[in-house]
TIKE-280813 format. One line per field, with one value per residue: x, y, z of N, C-alpha, C in turn. Coordinates in pm, 1 decimal, decimal comma, padded with zeros to 6 digits. Example, Ala and Ser with C-alpha at 12.3 -4.5 7.8 and 13.67 -1.06 7.14 Angstrom:
BEGIN
n_u (01319,0|01285,0) $
n_v (-00569,0|-00225,0) $
n_w (00780,0|00708,0) $
ca_u (01230,0|01367,0) $
ca_v (-00450,0|-00106,0) $
ca_w (00780,0|00714,0) $
c_u (01320,0|01290,0) $
c_v (-00330,0|00003,0) $
c_w (00780,0|00787,0) $
end
This chain:
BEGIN
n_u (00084,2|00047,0|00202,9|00160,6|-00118,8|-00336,1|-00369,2|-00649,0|-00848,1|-01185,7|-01298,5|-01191,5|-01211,6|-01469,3|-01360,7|-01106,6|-01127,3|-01068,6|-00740,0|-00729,8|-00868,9|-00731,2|-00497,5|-00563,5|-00667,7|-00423,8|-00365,4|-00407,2|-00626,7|-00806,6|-00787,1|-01033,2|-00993,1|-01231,4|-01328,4|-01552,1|-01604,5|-01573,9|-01264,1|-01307,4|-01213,6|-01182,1|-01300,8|-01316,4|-01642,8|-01562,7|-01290,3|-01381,9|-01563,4|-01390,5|-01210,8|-01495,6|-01475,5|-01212,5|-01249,1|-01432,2|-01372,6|-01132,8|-01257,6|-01423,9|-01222,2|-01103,9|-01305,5|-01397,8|-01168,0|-01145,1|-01369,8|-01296,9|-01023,8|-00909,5|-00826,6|-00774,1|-00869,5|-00770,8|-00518,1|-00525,9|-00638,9|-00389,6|-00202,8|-00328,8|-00289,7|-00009,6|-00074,5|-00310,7|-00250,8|-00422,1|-00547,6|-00436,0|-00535,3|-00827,8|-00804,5|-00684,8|-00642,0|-00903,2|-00997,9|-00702,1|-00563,1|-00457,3|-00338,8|-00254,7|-00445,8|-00248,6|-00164,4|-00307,2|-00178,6|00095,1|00234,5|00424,3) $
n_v (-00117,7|00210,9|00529,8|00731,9|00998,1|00939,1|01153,7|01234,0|01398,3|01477,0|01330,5|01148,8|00856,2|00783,3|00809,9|00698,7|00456,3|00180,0|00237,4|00409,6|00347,3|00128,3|00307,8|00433,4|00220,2|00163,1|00364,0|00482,9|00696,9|00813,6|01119,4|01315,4|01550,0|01854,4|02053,2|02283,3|02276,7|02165,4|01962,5|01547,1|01297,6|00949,9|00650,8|00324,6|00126,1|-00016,0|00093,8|00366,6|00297,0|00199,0|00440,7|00602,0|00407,6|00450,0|00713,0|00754,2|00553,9|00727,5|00965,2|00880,5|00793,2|01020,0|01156,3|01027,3|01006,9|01298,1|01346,0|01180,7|01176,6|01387,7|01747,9|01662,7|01791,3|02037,7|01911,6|01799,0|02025,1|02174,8|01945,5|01913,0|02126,3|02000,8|01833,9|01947,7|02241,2|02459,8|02489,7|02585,2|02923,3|02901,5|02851,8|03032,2|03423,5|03594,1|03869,3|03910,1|03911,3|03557,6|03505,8|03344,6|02995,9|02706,2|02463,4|02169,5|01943,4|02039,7|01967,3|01771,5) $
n_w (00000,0|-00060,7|00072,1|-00006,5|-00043,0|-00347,8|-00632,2|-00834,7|-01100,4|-01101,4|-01331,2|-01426,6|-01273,7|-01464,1|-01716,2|-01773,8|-01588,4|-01540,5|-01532,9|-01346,8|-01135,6|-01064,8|-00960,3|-00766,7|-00599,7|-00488,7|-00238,7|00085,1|00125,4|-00160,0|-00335,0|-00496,4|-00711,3|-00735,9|-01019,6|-00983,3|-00705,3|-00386,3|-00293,5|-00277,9|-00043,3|-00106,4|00053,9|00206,5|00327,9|00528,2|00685,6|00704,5|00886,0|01126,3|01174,8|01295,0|01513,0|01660,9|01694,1|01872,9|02089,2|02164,5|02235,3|02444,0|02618,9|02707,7|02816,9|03062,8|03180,2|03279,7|03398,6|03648,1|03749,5|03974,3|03892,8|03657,0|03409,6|03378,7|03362,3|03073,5|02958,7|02914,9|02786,8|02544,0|02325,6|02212,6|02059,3|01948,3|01774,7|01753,3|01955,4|02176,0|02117,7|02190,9|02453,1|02545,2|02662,6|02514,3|02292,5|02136,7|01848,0|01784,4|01572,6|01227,0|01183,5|01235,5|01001,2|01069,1|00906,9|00869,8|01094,2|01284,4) $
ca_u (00000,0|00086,1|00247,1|00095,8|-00266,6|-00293,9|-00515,0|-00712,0|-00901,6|-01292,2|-01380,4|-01128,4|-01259,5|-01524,1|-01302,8|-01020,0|-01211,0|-00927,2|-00625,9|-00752,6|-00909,0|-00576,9|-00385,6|-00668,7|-00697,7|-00274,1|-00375,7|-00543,9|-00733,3|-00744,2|-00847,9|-01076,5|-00982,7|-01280,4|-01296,1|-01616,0|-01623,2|-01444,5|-01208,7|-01363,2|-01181,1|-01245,7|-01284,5|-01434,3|-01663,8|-01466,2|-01239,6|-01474,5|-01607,2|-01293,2|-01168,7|-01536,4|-01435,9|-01129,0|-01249,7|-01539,7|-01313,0|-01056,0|-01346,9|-01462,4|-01117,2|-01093,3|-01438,9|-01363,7|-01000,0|-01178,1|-01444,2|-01269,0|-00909,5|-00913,7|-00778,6|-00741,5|-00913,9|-00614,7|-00338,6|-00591,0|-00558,0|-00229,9|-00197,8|-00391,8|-00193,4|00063,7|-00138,9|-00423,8|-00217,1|-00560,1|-00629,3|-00444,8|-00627,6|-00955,9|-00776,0|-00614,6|-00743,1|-00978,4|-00946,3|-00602,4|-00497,0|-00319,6|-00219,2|-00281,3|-00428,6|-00172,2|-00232,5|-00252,4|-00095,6|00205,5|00255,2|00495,0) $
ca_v (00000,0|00324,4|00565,9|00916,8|00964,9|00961,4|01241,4|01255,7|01455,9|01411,3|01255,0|01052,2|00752,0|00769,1|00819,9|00565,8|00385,1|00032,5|00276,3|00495,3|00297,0|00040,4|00348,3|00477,4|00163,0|00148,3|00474,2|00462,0|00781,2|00887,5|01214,6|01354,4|01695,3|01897,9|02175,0|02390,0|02216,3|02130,2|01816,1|01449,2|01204,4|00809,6|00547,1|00233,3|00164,6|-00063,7|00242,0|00471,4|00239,9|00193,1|00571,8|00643,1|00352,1|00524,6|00899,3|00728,3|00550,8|00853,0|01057,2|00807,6|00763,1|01132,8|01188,4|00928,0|01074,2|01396,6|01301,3|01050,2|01269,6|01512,6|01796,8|01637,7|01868,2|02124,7|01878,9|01775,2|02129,1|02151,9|01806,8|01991,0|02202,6|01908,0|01772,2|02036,3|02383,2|02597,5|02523,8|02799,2|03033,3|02892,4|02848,8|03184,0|03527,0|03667,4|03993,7|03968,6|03806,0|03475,2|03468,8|03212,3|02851,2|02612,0|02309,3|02022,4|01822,3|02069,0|01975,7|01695,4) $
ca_w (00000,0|-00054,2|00199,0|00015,9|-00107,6|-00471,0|-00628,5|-00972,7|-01121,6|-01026,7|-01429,7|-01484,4|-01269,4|-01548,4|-01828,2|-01725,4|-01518,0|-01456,6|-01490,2|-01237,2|-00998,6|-01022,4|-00893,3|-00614,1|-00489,9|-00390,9|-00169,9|00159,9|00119,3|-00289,6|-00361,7|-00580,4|-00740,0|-00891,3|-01078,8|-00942,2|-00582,8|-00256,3|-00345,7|-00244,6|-00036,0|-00091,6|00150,6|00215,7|00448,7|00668,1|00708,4|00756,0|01055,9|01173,3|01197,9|01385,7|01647,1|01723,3|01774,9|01977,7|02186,7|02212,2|02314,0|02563,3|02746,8|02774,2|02947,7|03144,4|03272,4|03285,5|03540,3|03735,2|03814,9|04006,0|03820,8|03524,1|03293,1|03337,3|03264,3|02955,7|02865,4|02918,7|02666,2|02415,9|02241,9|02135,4|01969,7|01871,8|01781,3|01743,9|02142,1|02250,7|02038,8|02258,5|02585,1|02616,2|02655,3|02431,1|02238,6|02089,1|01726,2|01763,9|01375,6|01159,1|01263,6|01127,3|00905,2|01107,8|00823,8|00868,4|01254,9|01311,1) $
c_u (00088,4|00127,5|00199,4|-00008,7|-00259,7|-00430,1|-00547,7|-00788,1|-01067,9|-01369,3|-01282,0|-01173,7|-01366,2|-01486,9|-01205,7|-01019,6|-01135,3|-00826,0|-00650,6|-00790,5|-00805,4|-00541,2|-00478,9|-00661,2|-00573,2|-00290,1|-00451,6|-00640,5|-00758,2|-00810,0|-00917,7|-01089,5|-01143,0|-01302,5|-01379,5|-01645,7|-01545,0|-01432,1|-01280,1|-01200,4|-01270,6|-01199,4|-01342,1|-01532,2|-01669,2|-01394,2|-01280,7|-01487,3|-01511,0|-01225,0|-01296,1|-01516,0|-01320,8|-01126,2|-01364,0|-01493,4|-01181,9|-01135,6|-01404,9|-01362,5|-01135,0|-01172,3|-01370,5|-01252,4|-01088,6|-01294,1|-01377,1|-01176,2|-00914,1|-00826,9|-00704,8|-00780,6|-00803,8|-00527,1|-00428,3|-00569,7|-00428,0|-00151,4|-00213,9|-00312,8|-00067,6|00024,9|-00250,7|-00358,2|-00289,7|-00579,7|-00569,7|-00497,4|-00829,7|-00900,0|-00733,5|-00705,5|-00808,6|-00961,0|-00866,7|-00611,6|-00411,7|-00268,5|-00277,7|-00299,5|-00319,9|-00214,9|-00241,1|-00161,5|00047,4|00289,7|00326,6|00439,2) $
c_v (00123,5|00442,5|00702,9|00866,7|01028,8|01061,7|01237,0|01374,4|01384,8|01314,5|01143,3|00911,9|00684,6|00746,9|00722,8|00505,4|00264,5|00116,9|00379,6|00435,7|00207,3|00170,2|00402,7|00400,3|00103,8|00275,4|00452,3|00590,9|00836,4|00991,8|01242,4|01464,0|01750,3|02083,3|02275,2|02368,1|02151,6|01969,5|01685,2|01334,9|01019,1|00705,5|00426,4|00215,9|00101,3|00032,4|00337,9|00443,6|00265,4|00331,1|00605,2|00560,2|00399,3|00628,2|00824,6|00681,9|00671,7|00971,3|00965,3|00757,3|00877,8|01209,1|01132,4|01020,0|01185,6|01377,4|01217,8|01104,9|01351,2|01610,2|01771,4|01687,8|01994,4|02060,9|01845,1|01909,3|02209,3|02035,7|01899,1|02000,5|02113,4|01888,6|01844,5|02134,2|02474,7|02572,3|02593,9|02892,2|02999,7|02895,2|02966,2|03252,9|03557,5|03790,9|03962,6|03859,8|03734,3|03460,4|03356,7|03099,9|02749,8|02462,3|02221,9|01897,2|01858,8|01998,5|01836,2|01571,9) $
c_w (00000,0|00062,3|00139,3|-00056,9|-00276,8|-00519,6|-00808,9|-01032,3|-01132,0|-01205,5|-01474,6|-01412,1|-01374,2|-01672,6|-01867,5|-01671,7|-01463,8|-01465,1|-01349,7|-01114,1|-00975,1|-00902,3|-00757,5|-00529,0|-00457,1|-00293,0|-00060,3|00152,8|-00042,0|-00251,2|-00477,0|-00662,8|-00805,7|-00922,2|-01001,1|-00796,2|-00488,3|-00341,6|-00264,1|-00175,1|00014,0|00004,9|00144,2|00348,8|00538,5|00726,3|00771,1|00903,4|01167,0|01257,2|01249,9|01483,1|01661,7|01791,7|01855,3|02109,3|02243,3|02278,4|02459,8|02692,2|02799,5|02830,7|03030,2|03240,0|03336,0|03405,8|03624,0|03824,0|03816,6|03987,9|03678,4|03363,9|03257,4|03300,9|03096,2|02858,9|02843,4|02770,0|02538,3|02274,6|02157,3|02064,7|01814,6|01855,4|01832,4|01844,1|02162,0|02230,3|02149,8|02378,7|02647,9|02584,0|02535,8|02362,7|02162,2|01998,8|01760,1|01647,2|01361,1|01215,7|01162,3|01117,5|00976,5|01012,9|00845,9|00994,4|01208,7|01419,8) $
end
């Protein structure tokens, strides 16, 4: 399998229909470029399933922590920010421009 997502343009599955879908389906996410509309990404929907049992259980540990330890919603937002950039921009004061949210794809 492929280690980057491969992208097309949104008629060519129609147009080249076995060369295109050969190379989509070495990709785990392809993309779909199109011309007058936000781009499409494809999945299946084992996948799909799969990636909502993860954020369901990642949301369900971190209730969990979050009610259970005491003071554990400050080190949680404390955590945050590793992971999420744009939480400081909600966690800190109000009023002032933090600048640009950055890409999550950029983040390391």
């Amino acid at each position: 399998m492929a280690t980057e997502n491969a992208a097309v343009n949104f008629s060519e599955p129609v147009n080249k229909n076995k060369q295109t879908l050969a190379r989509l389906q070495e990709s785990p996410r392809p993309l779909l470029h199109r011309r007058d509309a936000e781009d499409l990404v494809l999945t299946t929907a084992a996948r799909a399933e799969q990636d909502q049992t993860v954020v369901s259980a990642a949301t369900r540990i971190l209730s969990a922590m979050a009610r259970q330890e005491p003071g554990s919603t400050e080190r949680l937002l404390d955590i945050l920010p590793d992971a999420f950039p744009w939480v400081p921009a909600l966690t800190s004061g109000h009023g002032e421009d933090h600048g640009p949210v950055p890409d999550p794809r950029d983040v390391a």
